[in-house]
OpenMM code with the backbone's topology and positions (N, CA, C; nanometers):
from openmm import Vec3, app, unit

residues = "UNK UNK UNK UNK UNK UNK UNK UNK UNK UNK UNK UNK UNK UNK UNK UNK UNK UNK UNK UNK UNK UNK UNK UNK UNK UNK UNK UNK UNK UNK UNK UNK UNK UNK UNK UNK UNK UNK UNK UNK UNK UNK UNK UNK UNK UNK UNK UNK UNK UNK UNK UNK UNK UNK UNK UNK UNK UNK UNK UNK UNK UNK UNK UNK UNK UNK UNK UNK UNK UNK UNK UNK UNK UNK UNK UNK UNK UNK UNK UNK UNK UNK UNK UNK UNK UNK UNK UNK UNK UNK UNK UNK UNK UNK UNK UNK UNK UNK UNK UNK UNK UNK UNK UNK UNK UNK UNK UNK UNK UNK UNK UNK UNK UNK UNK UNK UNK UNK UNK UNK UNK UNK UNK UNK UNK UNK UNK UNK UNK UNK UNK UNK UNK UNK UNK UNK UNK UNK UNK UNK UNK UNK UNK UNK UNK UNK UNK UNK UNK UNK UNK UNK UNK UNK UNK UNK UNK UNK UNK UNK UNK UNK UNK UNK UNK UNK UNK UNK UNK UNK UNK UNK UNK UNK UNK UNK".split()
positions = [
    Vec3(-3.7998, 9.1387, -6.0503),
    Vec3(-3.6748, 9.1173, -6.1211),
    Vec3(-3.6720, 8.9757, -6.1747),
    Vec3(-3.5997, 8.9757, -6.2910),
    Vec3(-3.5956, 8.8314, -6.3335),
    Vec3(-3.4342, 8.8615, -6.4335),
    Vec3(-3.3674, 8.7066, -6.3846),
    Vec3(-3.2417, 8.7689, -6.4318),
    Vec3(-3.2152, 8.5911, -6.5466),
    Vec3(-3.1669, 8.6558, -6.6523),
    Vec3(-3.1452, 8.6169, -6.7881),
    Vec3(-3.0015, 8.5684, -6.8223),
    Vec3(-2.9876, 8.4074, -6.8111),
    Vec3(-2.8499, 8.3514, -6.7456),
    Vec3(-2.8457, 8.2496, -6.8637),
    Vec3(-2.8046, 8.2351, -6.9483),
    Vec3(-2.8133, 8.1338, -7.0984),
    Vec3(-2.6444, 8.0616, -7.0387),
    Vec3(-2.6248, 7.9462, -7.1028),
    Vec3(-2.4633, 7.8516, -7.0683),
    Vec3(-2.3710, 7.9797, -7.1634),
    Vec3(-2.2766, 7.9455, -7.1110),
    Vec3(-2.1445, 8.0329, -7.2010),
    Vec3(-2.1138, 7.9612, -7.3149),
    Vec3(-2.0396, 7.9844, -7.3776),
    Vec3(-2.0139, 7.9037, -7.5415),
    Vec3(-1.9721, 7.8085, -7.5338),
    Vec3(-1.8602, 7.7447, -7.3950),
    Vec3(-1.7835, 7.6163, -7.4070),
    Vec3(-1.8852, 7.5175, -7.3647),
    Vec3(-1.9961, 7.5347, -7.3357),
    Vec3(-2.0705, 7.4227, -7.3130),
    Vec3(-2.1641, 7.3859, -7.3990),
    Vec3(-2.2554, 7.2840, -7.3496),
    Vec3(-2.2809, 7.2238, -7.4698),
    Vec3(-2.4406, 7.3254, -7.4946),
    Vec3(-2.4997, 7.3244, -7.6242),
    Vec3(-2.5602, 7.4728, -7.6067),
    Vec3(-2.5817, 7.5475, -7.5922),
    Vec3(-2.4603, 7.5909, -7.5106),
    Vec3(-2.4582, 7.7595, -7.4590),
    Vec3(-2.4416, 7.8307, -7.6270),
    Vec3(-2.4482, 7.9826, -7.5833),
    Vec3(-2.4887, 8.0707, -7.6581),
    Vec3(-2.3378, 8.1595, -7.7048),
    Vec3(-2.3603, 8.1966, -7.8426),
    Vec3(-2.2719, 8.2462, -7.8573),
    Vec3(-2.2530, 8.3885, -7.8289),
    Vec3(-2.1501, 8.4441, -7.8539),
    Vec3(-2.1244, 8.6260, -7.8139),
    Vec3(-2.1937, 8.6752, -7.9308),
    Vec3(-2.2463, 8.6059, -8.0753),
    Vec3(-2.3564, 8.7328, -8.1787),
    Vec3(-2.5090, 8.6856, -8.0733),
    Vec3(-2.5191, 8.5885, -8.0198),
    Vec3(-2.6491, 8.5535, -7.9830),
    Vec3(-2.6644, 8.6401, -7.8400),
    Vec3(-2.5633, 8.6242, -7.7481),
    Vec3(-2.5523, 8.7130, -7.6480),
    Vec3(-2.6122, 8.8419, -7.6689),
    Vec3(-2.5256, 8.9245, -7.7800),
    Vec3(-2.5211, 9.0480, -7.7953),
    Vec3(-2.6926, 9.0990, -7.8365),
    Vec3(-2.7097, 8.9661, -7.9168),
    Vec3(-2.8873, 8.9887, -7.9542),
    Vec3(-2.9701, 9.0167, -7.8205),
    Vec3(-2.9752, 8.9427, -7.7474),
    Vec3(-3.0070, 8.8841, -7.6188),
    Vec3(-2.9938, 8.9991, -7.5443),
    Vec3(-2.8860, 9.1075, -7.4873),
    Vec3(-2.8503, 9.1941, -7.4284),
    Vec3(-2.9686, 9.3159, -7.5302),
    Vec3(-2.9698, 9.3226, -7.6541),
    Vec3(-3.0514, 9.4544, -7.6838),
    Vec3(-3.2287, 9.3925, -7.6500),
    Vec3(-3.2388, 9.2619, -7.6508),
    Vec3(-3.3689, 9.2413, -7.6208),
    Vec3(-3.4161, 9.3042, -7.5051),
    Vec3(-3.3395, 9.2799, -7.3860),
    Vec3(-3.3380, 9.2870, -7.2427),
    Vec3(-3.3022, 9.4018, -7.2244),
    Vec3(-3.2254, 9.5608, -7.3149),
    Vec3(-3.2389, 9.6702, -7.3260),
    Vec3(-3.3622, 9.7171, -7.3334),
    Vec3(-3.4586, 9.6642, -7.4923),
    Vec3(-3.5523, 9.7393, -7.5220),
    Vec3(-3.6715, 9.7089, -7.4078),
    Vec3(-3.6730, 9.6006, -7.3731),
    Vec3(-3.7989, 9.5221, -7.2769),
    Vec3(-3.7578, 9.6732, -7.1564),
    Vec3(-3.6612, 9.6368, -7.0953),
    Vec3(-3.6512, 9.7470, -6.9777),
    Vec3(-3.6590, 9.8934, -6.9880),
    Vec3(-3.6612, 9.9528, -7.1343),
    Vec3(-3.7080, 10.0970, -7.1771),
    Vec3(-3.8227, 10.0953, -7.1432),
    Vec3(-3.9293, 10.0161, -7.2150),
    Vec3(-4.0309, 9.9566, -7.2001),
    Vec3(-4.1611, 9.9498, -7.0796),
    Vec3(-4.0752, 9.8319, -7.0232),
    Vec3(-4.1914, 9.7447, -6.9114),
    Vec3(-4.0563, 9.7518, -6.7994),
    Vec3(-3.9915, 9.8267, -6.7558),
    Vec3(-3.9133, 9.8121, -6.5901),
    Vec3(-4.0206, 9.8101, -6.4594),
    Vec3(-4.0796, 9.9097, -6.5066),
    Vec3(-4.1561, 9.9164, -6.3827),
    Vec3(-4.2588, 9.7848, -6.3508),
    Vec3(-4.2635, 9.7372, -6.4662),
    Vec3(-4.3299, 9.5779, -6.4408),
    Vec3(-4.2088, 9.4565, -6.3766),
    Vec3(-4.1524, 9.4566, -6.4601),
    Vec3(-4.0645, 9.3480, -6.4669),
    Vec3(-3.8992, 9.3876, -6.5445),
    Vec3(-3.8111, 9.3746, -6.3892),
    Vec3(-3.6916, 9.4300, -6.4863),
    Vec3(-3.6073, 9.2960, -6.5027),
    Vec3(-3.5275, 9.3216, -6.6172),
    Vec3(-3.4759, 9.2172, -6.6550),
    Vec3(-3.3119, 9.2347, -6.6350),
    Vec3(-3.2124, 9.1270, -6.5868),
    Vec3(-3.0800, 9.1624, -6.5250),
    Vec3(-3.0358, 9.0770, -6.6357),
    Vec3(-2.9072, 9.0861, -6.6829),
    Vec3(-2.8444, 9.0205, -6.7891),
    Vec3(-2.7122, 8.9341, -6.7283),
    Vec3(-2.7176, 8.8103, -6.7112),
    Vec3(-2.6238, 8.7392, -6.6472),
    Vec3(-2.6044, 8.6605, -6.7509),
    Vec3(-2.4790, 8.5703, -6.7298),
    Vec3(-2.4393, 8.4038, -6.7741),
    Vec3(-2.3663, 8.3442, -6.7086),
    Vec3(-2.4577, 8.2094, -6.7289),
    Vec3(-2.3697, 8.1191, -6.6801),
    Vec3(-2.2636, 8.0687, -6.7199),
    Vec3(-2.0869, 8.0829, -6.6681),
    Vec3(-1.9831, 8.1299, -6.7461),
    Vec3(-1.9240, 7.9626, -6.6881),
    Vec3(-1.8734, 7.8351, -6.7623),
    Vec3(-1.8496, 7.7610, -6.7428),
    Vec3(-1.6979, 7.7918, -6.7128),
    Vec3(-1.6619, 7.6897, -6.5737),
    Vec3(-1.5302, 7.6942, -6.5220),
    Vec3(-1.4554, 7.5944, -6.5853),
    Vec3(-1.3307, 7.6652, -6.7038),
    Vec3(-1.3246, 7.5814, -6.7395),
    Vec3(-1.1925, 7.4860, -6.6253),
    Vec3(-1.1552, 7.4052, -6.7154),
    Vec3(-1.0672, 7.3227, -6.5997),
    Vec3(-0.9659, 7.3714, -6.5692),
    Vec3(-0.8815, 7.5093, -6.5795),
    Vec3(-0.7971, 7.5412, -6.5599),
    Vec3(-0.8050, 7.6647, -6.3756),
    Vec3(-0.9273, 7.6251, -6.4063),
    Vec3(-1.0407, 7.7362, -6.3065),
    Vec3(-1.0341, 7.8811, -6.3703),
    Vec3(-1.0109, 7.8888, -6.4774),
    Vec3(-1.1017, 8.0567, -6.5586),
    Vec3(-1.1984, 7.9895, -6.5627),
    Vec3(-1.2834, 8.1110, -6.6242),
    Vec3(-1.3924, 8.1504, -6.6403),
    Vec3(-1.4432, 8.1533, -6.8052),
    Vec3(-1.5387, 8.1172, -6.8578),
    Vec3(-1.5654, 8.1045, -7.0026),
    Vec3(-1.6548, 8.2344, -7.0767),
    Vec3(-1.5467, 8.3518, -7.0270),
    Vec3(-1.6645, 8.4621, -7.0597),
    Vec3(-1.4933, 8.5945, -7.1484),
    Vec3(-1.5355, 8.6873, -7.1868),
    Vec3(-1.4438, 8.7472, -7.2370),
    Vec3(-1.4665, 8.8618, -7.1679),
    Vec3(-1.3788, 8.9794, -7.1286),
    Vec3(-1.3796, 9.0881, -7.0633),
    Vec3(-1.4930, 9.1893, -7.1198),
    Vec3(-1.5025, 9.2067, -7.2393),
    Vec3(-1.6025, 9.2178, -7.2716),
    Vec3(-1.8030, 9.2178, -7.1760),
    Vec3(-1.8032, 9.0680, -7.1786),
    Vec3(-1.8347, 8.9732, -7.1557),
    Vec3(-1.8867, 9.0781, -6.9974),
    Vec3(-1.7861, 9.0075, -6.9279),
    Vec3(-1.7979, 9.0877, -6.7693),
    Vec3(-1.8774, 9.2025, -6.7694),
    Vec3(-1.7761, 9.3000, -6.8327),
    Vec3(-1.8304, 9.4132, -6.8216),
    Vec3(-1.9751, 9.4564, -6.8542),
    Vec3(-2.0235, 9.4201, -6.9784),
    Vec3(-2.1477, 9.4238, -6.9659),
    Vec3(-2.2794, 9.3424, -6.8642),
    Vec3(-2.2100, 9.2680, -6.8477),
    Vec3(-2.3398, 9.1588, -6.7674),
    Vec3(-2.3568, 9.2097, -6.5931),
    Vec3(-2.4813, 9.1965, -6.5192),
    Vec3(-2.5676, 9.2425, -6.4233),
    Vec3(-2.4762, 9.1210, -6.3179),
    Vec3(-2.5125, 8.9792, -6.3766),
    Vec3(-2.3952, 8.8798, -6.2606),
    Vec3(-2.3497, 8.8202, -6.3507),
    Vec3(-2.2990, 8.7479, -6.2804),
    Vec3(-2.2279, 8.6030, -6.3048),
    Vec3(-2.2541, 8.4546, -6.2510),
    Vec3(-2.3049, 8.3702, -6.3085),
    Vec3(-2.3181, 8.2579, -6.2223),
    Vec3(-2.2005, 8.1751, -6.2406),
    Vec3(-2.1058, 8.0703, -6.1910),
    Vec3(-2.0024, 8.0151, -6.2172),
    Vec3(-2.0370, 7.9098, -6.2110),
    Vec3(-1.9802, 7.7650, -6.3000),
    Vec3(-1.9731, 7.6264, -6.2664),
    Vec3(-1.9523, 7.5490, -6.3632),
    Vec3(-1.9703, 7.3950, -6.3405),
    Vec3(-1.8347, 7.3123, -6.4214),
    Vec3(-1.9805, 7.2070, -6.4507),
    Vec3(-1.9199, 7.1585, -6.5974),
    Vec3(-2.0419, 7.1347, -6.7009),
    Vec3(-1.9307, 7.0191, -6.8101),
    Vec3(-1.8458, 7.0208, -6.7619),
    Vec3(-1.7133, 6.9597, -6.8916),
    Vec3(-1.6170, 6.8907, -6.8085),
    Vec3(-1.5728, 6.8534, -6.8497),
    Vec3(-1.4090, 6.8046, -6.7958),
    Vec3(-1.4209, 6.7426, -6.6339),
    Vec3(-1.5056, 6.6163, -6.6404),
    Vec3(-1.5197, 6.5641, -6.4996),
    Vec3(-1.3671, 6.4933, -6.4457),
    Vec3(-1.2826, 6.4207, -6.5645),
    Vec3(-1.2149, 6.3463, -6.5159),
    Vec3(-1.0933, 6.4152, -6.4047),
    Vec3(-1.1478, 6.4240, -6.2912),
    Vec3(-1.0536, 6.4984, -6.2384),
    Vec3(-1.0674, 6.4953, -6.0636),
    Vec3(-0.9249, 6.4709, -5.9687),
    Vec3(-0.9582, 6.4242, -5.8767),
    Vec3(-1.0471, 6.5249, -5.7799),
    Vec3(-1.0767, 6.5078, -5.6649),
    Vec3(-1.1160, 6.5492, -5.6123),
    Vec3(-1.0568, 6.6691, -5.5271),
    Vec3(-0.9397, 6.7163, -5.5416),
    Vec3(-0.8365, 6.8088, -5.5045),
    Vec3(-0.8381, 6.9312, -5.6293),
    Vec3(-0.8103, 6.8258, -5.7127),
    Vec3(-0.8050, 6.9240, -5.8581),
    Vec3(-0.9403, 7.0068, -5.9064),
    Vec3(-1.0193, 6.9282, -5.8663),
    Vec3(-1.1854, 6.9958, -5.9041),
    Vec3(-1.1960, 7.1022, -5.7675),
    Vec3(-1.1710, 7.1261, -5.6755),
    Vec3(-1.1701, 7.1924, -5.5376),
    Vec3(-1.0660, 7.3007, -5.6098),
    Vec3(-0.9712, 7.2774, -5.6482),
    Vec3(-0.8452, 7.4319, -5.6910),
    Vec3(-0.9341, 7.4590, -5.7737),
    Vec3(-1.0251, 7.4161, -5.9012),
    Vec3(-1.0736, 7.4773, -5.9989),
    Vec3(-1.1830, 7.5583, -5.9809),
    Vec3(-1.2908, 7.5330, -5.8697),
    Vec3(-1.3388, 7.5849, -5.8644),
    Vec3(-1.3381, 7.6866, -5.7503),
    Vec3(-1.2433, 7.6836, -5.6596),
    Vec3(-1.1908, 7.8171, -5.5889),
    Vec3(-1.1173, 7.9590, -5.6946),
    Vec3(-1.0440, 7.8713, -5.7556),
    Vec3(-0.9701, 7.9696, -5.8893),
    Vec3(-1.1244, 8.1040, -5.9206),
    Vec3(-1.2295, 7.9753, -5.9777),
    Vec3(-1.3245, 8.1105, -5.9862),
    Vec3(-1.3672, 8.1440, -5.8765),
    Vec3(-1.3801, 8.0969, -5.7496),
    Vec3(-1.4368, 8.1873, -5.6555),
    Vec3(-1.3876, 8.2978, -5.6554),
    Vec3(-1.2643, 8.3097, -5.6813),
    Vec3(-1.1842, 8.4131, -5.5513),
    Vec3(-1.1603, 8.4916, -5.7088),
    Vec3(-1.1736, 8.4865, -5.8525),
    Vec3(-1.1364, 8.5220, -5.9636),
    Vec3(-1.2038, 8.7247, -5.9285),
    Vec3(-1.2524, 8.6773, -5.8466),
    Vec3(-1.3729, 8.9045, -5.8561),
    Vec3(-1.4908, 8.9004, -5.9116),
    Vec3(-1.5069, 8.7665, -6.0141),
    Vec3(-1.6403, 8.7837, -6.1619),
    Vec3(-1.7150, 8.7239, -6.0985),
    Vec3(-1.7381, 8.6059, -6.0094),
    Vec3(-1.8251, 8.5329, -5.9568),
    Vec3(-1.8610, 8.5749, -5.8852),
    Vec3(-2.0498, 8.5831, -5.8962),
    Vec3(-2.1708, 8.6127, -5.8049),
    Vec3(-2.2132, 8.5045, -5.7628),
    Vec3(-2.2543, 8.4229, -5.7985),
    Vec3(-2.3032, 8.2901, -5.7639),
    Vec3(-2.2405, 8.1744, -5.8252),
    Vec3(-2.2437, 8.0811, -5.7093),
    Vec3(-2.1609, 7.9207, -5.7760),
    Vec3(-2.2850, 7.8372, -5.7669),
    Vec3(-2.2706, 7.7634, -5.9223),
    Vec3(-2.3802, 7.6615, -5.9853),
    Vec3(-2.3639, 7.5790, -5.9251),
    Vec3(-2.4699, 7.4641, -5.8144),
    Vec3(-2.4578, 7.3600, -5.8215),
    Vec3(-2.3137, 7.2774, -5.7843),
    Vec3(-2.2727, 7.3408, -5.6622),
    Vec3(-2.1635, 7.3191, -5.6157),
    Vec3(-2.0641, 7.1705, -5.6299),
    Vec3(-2.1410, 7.0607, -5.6518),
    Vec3(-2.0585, 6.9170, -5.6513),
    Vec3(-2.0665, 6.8662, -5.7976),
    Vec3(-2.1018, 6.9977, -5.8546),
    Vec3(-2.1635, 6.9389, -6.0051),
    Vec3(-2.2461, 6.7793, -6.0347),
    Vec3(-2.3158, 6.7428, -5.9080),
    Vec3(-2.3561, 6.5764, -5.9467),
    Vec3(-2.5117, 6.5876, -6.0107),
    Vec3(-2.5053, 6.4987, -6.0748),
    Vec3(-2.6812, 6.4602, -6.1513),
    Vec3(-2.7054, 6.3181, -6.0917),
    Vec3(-2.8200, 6.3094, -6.0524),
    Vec3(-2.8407, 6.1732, -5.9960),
    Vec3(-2.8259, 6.0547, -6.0879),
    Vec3(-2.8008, 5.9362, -6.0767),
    Vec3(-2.8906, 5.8537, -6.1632),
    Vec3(-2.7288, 5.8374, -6.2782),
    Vec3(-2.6477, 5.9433, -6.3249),
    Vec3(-2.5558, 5.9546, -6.3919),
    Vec3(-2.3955, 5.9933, -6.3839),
    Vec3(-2.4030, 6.1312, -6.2792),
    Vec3(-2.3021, 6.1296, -6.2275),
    Vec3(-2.2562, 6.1930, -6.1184),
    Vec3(-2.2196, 6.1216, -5.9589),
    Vec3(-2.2269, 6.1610, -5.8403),
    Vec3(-2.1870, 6.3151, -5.7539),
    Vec3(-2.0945, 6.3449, -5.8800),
    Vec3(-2.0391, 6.4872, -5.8422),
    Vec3(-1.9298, 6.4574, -5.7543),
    Vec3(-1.8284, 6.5403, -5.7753),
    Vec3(-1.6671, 6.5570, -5.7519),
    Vec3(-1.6722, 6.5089, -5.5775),
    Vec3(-1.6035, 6.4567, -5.5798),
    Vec3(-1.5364, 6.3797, -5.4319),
    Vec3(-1.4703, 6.5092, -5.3777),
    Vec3(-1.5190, 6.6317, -5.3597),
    Vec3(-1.4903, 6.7904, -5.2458),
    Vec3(-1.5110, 6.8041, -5.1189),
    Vec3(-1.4440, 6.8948, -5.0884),
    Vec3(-1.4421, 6.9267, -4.9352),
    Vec3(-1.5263, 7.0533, -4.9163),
    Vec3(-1.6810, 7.0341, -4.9398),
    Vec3(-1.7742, 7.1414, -4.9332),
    Vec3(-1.7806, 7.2358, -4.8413),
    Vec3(-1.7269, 7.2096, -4.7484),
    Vec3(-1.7055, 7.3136, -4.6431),
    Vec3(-1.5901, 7.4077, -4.6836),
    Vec3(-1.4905, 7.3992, -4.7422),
    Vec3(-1.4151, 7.4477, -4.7762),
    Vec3(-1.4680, 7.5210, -4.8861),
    Vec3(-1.5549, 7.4711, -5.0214),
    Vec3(-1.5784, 7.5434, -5.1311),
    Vec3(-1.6843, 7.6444, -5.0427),
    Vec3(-1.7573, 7.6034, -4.9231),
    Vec3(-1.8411, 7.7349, -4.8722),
    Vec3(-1.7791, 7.8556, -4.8487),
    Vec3(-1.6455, 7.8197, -4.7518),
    Vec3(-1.5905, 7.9227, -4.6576),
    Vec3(-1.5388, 7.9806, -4.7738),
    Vec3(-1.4794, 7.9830, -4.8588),
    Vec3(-1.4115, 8.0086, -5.0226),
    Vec3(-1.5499, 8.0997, -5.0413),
    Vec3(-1.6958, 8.0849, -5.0716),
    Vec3(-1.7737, 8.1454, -5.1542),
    Vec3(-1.8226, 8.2768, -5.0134),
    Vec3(-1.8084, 8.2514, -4.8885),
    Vec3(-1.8128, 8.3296, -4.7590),
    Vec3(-1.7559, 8.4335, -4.7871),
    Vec3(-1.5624, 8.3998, -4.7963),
    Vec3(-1.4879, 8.4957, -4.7815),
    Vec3(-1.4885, 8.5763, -4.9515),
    Vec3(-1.5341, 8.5373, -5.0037),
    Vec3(-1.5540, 8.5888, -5.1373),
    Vec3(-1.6881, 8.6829, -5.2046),
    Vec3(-1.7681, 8.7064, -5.0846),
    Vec3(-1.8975, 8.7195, -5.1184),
    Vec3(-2.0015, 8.6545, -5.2522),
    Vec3(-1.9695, 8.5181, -5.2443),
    Vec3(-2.0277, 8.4364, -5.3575),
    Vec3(-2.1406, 8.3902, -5.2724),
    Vec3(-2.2572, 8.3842, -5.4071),
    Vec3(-2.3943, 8.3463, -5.3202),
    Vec3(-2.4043, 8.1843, -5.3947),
    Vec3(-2.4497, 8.0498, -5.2839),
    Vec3(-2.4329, 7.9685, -5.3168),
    Vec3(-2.5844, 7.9065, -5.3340),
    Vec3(-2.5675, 7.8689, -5.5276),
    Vec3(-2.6966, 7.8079, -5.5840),
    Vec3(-2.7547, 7.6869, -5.5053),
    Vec3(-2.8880, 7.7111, -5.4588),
    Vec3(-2.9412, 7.5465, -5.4351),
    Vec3(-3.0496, 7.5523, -5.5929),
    Vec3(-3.0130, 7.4161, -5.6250),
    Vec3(-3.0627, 7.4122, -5.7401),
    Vec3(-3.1719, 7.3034, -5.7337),
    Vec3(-3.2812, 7.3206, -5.7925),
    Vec3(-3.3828, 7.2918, -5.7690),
    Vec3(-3.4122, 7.1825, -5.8743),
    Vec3(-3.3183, 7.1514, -5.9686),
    Vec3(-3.3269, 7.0717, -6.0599),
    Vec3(-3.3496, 6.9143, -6.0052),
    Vec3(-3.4670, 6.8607, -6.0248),
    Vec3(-3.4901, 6.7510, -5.9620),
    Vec3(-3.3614, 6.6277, -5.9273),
    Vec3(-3.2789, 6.6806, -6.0559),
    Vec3(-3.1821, 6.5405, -6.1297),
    Vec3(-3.0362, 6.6230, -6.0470),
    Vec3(-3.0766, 6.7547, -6.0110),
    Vec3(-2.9566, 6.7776, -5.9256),
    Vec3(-2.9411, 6.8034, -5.7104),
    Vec3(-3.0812, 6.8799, -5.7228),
    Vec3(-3.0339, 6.9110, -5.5565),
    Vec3(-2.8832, 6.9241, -5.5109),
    Vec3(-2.8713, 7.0208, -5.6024),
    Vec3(-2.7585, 7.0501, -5.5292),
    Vec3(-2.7154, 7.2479, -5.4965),
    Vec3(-2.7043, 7.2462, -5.3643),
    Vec3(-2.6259, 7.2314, -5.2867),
    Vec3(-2.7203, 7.1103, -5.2034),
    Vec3(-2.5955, 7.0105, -5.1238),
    Vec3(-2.6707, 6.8824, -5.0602),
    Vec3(-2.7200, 6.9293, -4.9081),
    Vec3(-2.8319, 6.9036, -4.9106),
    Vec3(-2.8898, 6.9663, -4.7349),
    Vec3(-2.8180, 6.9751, -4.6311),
    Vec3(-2.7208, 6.8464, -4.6381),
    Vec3(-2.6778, 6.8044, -4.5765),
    Vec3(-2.5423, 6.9497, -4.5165),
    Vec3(-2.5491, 7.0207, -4.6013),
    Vec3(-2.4385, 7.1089, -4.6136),
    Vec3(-2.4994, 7.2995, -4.5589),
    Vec3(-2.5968, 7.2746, -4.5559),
    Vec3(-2.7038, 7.3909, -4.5401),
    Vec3(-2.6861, 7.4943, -4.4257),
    Vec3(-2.6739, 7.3735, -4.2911),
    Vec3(-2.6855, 7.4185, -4.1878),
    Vec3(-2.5260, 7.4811, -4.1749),
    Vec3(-2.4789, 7.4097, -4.2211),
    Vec3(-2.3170, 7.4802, -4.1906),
    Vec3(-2.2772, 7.6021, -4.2094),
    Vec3(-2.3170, 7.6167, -4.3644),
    Vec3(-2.3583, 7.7285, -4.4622),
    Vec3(-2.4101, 7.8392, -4.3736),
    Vec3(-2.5384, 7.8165, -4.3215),
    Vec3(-2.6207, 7.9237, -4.2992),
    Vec3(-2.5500, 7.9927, -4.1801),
    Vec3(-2.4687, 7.8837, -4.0890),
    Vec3(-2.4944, 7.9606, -3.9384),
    Vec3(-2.3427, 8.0272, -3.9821),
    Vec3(-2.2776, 8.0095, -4.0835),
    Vec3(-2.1619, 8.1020, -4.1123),
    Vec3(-2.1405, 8.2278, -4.1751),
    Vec3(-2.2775, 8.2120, -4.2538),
    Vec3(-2.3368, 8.3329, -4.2781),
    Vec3(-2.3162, 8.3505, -4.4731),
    Vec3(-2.3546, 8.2438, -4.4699),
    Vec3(-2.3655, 8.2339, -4.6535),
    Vec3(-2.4883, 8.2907, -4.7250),
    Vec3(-2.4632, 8.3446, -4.8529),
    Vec3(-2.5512, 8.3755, -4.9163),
    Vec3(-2.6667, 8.2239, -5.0027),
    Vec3(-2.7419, 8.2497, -5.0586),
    Vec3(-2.8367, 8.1698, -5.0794),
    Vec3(-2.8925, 8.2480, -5.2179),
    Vec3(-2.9074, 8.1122, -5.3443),
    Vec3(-2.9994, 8.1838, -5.3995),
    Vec3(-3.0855, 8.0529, -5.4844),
    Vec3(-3.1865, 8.0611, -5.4957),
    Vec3(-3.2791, 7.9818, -5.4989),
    Vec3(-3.3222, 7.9442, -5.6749),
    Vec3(-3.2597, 7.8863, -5.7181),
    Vec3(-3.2944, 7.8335, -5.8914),
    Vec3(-3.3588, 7.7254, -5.9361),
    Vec3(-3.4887, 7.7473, -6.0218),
    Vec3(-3.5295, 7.6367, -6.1065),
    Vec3(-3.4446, 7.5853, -6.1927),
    Vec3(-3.3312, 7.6278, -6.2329),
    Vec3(-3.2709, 7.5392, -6.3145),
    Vec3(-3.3515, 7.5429, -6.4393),
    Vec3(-3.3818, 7.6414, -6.5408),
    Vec3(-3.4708, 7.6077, -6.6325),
    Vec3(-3.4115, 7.6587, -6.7414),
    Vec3(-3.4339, 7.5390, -6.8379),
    Vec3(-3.3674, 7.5215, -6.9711),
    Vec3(-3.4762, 7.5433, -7.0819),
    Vec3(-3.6002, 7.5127, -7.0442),
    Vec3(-3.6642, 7.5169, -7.1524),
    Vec3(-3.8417, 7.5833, -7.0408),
    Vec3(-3.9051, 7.6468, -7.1085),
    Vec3(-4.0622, 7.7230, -7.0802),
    Vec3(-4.1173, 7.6268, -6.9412),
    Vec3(-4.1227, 7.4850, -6.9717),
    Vec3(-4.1765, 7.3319, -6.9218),
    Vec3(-4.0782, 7.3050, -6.7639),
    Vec3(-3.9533, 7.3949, -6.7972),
    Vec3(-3.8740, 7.3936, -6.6203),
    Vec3(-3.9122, 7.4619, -6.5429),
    Vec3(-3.9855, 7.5756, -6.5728),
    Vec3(-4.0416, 7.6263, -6.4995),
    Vec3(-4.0991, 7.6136, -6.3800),
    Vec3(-4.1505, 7.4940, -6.4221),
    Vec3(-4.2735, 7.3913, -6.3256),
    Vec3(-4.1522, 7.3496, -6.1975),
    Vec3(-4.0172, 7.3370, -6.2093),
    Vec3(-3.9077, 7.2494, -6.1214),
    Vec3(-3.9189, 7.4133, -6.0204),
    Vec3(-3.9944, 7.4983, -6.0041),
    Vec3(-3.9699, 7.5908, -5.9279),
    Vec3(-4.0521, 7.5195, -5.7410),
    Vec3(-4.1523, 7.4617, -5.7854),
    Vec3(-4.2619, 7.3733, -5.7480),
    Vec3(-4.1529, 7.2662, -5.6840),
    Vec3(-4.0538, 7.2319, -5.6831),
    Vec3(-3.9345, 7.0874, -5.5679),
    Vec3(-3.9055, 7.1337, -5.5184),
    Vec3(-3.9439, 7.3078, -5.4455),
    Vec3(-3.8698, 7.3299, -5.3326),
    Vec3(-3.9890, 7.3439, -5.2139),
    Vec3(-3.9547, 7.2718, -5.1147),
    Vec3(-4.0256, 7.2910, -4.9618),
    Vec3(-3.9585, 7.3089, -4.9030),
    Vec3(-4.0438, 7.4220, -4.8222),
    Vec3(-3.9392, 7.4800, -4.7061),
    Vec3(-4.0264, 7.4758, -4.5737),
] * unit.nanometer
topology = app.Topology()
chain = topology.addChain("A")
for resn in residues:
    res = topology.addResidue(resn, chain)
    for name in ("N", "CA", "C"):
        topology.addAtom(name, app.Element.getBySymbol(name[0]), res)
């Protein structure tokens, strides 16, 4: 399986709903095709926006395999307010997985001042599976948060983070 997760439109390069829709018959014809090789799941990553929706149209939902959720825009915001926004999508029904939980990039920007234990037990009681992201410039979910996670009984799902053919290679920063 390999699942096919492009940014939603409010972010910056994400894809639009004619490019989507292209995108969805590609990943039709491939799976008429080659399933038994390699099936292909049709997700996006649906940016939260700051109100805590979701950046996808009903539409949108309905057709797609998951959902990944997370915040890509609108940092200025305390650390309470970024915690309601992104529970809003936990608990919204559409979210399968949460991106990169503190939203931080090293080097640029530290990621929301949250109460991660709280956004866990939120993705627990919600059946949300929580991204460790493998993106060198992110690591995030923080290790530090792992063990808590696990012995509570969280889901896990394991991403290169890949934007372009060359990210691929970021599959290679994870040791276990």
């Amino acid at each position: 399986y390999i699942g096919i997760s492009d940014h939603s439109q409010s972010t910056l390069l994400g894809i639009t709903a004619k490019e989507l829709e292209q995108q969805h018959c590609f990943i039709d014809t491939h799976n008429v095709k080659y399933s038994r090789d390699i099936f292909m799941m049709k997700g996006l990553e649906c940016e939260i926006l700051r109100n805590g929706e979701l950046d996808c149209t009903n539409m949108e939902f309905d057709r797609l395999d998951y959902i990944i959720a997370g915040i890509h825009s609108d940092y200025d915001m305390t650390g309470k307010e970024a915690e309601t926004r992104i529970i809003k999508a936990i608990e919204s029904g559409y979210v399968d997985i949460l991106a990169h939980p503190s939203s931080r990039i090293f080097g640029s920007k530290p990621g929301f001042d949250i109460n991660m234990k709280y956004i866990i037990d939120a993705c627990i009681r919600n059946n949300v599976v929580i991204e460790i992201n493998g993106n060198k410039k992110r690591l995030d979910l923080d290790p530090k948060y792992l063990e808590y996670a696990a012995d509570r009984g969280a889901m896990f799902e394991i991403a290169a983070d890949t934007h372009n053919v060359n990210d691929f290679y970021r599959i290679n920063n994870f040791r276990f």
